[in-house]
C-alpha positions in Angstrom: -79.8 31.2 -43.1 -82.3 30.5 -40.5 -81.8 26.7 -41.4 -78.0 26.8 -41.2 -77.9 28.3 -37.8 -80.9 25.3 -36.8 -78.5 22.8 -37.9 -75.6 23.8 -36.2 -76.8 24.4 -33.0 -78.9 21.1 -33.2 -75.4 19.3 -34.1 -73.7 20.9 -30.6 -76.2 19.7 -28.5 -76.6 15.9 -30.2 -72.4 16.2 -29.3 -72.9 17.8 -26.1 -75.4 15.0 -25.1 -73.2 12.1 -26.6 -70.4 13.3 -24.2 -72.0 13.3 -21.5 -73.6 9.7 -21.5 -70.2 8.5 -22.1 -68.6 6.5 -19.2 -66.0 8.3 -17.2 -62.3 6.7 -17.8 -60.2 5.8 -14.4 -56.5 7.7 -14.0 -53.8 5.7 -15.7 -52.2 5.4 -12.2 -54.7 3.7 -10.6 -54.3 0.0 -9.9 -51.3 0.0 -12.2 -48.8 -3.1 -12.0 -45.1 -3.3 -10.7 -43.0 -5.8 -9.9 -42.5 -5.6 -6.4 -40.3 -7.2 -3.9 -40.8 -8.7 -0.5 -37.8 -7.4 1.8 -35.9 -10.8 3.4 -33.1 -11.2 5.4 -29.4 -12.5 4.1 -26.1 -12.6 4.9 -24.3 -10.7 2.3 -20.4 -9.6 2.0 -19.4 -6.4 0.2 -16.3 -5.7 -0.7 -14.4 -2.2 -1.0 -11.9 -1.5 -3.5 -9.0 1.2 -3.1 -6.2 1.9 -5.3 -2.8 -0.4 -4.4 0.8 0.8 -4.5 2.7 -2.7 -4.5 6.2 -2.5 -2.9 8.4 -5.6 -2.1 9.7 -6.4 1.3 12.8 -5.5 0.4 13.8 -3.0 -1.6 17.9 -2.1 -2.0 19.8 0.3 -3.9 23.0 -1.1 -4.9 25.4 1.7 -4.2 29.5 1.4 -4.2 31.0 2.3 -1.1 34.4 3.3 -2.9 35.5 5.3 -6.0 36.5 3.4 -8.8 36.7 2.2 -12.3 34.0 -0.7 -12.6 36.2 -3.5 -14.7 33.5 -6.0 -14.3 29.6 -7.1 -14.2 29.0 -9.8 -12.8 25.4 -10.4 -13.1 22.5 -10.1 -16.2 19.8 -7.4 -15.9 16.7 -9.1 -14.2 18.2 -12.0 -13.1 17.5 -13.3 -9.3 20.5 -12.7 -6.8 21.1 -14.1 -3.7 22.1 -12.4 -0.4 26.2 -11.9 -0.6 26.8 -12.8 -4.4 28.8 -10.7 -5.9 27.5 -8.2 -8.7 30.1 -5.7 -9.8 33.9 -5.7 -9.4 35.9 -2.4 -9.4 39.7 -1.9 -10.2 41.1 -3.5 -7.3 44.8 -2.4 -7.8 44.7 0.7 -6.1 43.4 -0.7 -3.1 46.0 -3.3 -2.8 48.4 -1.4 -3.1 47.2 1.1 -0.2 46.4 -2.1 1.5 49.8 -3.5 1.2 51.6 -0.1 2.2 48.9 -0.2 5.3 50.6 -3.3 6.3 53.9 -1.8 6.0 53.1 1.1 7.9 52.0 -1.5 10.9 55.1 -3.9 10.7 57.6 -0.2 11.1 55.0 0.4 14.5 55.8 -2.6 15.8 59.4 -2.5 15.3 59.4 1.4 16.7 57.2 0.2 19.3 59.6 -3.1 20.0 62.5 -0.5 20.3 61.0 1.6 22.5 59.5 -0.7 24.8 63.3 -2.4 25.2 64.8 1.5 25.6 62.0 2.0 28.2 62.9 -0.9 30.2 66.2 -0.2 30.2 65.9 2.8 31.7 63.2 1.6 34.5 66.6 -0.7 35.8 68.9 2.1 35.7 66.1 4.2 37.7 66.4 1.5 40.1 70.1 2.1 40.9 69.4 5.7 40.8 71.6 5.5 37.8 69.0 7.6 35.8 66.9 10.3 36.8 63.0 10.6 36.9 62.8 12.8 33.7 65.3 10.3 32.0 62.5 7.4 32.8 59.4 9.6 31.8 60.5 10.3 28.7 61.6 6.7 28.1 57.6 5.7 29.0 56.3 8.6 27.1 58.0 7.3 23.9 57.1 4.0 24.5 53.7 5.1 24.4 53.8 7.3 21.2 55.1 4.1 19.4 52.0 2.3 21.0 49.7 5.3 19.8 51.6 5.4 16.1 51.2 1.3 15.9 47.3 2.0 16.7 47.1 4.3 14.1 48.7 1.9 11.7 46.7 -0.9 12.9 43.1 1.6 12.3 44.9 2.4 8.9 45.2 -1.4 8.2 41.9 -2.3 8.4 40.2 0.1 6.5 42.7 -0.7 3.8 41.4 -3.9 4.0 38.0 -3.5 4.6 37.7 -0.4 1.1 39.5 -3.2 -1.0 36.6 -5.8 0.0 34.2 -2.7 -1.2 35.8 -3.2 -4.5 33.4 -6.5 -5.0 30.1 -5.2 -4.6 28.1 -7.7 -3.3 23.8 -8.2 -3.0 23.2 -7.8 0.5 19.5 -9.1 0.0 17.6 -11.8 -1.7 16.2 -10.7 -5.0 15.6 -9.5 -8.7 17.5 -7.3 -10.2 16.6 -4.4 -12.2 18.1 -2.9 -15.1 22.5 -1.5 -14.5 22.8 2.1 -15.0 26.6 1.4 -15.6 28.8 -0.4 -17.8 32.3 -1.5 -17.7 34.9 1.4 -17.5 32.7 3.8 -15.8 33.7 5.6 -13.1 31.4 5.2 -10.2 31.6 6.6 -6.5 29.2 6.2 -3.3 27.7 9.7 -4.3 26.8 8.4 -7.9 23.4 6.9 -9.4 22.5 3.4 -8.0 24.8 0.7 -10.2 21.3 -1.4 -9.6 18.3 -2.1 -7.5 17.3 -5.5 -6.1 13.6 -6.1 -4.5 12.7 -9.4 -2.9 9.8 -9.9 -4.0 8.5 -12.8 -2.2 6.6 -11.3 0.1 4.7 -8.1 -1.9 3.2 -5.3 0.2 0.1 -3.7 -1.0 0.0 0.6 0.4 -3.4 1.8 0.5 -4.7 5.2 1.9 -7.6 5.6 4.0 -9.1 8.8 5.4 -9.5 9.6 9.0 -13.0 9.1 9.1 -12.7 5.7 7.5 -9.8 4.5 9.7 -11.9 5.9 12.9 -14.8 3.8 11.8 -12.5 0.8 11.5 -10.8 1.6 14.7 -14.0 1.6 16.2 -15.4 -1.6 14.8 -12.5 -3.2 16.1 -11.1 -1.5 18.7 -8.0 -0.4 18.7 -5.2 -1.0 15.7 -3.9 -4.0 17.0 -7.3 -6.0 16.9 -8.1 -4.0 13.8 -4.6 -6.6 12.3 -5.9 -9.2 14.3 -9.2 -9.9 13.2 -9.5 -8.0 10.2 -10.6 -11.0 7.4 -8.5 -12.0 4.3 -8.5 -9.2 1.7 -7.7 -9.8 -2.5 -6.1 -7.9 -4.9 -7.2 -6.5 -8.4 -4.0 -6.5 -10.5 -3.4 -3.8 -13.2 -4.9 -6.3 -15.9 -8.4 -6.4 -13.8 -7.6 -9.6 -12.7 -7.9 -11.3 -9.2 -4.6 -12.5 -7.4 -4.7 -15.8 -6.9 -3.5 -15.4 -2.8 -5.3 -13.9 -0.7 -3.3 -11.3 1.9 -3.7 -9.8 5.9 -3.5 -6.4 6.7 -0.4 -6.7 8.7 0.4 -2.7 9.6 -1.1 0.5 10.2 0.4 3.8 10.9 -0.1 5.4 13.6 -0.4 8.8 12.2 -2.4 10.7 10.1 -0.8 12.4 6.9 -0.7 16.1 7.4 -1.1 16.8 4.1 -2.9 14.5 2.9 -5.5 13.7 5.9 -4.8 10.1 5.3 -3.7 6.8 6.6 -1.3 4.3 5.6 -2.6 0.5 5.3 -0.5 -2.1 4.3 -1.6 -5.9 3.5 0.6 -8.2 2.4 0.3 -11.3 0.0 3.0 -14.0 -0.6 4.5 -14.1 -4.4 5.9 -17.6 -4.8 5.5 -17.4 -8.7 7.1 -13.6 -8.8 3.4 -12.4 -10.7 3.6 -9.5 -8.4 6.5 -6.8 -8.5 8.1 -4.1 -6.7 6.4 -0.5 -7.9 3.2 -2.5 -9.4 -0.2 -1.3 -8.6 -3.7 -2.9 -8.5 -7.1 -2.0 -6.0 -7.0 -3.9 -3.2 -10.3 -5.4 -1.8 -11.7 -5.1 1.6 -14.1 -7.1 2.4 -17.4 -6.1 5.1 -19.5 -9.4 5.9 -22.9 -8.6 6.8 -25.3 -10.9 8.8 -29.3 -10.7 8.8 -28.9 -7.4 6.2 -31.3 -6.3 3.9 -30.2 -6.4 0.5 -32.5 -4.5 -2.2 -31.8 -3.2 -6.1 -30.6 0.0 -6.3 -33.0 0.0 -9.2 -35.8 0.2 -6.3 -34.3 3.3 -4.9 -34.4 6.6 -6.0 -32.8 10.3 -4.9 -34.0 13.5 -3.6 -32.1 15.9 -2.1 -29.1 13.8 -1.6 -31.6 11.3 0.4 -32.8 8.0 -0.6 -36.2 6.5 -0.7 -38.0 3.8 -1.6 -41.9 3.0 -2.4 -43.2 0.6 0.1 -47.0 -0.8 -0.7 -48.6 -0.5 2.5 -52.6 -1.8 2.0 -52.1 -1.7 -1.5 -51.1 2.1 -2.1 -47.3 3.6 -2.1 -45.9 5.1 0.6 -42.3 7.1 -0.1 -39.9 5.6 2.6 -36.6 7.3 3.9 -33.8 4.7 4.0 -30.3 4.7 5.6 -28.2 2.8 3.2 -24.5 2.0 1.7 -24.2 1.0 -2.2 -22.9 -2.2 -2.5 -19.1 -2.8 -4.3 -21.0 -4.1 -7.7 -23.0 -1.0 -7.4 -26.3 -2.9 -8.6 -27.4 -3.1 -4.8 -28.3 -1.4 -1.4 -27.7 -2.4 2.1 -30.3 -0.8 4.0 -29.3 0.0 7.5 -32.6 1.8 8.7 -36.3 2.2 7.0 -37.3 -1.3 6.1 -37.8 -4.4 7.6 -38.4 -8.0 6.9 -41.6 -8.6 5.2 -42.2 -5.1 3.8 -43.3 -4.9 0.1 -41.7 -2.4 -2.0 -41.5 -1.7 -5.6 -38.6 -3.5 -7.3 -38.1 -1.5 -10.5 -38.4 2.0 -11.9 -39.1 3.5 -7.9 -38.2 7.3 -9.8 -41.6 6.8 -12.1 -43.9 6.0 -9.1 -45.8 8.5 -7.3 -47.2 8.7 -3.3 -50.2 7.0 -3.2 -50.1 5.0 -6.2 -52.4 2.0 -6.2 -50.7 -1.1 -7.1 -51.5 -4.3 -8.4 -49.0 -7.0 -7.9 -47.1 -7.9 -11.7 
């Protein structure tokens, strides 16, 4: 027994003596490698994306001005329309007809009016001689004049009979496409009805974006006033629904001058030229703002990291890492920063995996 307990005891200490003439090993993080970054200058241009509405410039809703039966089309769904061409015709027979009876009504006021001009005069000569008294006169005049008033009434009459039985061809009264008729022959439409069809000129296509206040005051500020804002404000592009790029460019050519109560926003609008018709009336897309920055610093966002709704970087300052509070704004892509305070040309930071890396760190160049 005596022996066991020898030869344990002698076994701790040969370990406890091994251990201790055993080097001491160096912390993993020290002089560990990273690839770092030295921080330069560039000119760099970021672009903003917000979602589009996409109106034409001109959007009409065909409506008849008259109520009638529709006895023809004149036009196919879709198909481009120019400004006066007619596009439906309704029964017209009516409207003759009051038309003609309108004219009627004006050829008897002329005569009643030819009769009692004649009767008037007739009695201003006998007036003369003292042939006819005063009252006799005055009411000669004051029928002349009701036949002038009746004719006027005729006349008004006349023209409207004429002008409802032009309403009977409906006509475009823009340049455009047409969209689909909600009618067909034999249906009886009126000016309260449905629209018989819509026509957009889509030549010129209007892009409606919303900004909020805060972004339209920094705009405002940048630039001005609104009017400099339209002005100077660079080209902008459009994202189309299928994620690809217009192929024109547009100008921010309005902004409104008030804020939506409800909504706290403000209406842009840019507008882009549509010679091939890609673009149409009640599309949508993002539009693209672009920001042009000169002598920025451009980093990885893969070099920042988060904490507490901040943002920092590592910056190796005489070979160790020093946690550095930045100012920045992500980048469209959102692969990269633009720092607008903590860092300046020359500095060193860590380029990748900033979230891993602790203060102090000692780093060797990778």
């Amino acid at each position: 027994m005596n022996h066991l307990l020898y030869t344990i005891s002698a076994a701790l200490l040969t370990g406890v003596a091994l251990t201790s003439c055993q080097p001491e090993q160096a912390d993993k993080g020290d002089n560990a490698q990273y690839e770092t970054l030295t921080v330069t200058l560039s000119n760099y241009t970021s672009e903003s994306r917000y979602p589009a509405t996409l109106r034409g410039q001109q959007h009409v809703s065909v409506r008849p001005q008259i109520a009638g039966t529709l006895t023809r089309i004149c036009i196919e769904e879709g198909a481009y329309v120019r400004a006066g061409q007619c596009l439906f015709v309704i029964d017209q027979v009516p409207y003759q007809a009051a038309l003609r009876q309108a004219e009627a009504q004006v050829k008897s006021a002329e005569a009643e009016v030819a009769t009692a001009r004649m009767h008037c005069e007739s009695r201003e000569a006998l007036h003369r001689d003292s042939i006819v008294s005063d009252y006799d006169l005055m009411s000669a005049q004051n029928a002349l004049a009701s036949a002038e008033a009746t004719l006027a009434m005729a006349q008004a009459q006349q023209v409207k009979a004429r002008q409802d039985l032009s309403y009977t061809e409906v006509r475009s009264p823009v340049n455009g496409v047409t969209g689909m008729i909600a009618y067909r022959v034999g249906d009886l439409v009126s000016s309260s009805s449905n629209p018989l069809v819509t026509v957009s000129d889509d030549r010129t296509i209007h892009a409606y974006i919303s900004l909020s206040e805060s972004q339209m005051l920094d705009l405002t500020e940048q630039y001005g006033s609104n009017e400099a804002l339209i002005q100077s404000m660079p080209e902008v592009s459009l994202l189309m629904s299928n994620g690809k790029r217009f192929d024109h460019t547009g100008r921010i050519d309005a902004v409104s001058g008030t804020i939506d109560q409800s909504t706290g926003a403000v209406q842009v609008r840019a507008a882009f030229d549509n010679p091939d018709g890609l673009l149409r009336n009640g599309g949508s897309g993002q539009l693209l703002l672009p920001t042009y920055y000169d002598s920025a610093i451009i980093i990885p966002r893969a070099a920042t990291f988060e904490m507490q709704d901040k943002t920092f970087c590592y910056r190796i300052v005489d070979g160790l890492t020093t946690q550095t509070l930045l100012q920045v704004s992500i980048s469209d892509d959102g692969r990269n920063c633009i720092v607008h305070q903590g860092l300046k040309a020359g500095d060193v930071i860590i380029a990748k995996g900033a979230g891993l890396v602790k203060n102090g760190t000692k780093v060797l160049d990778k």
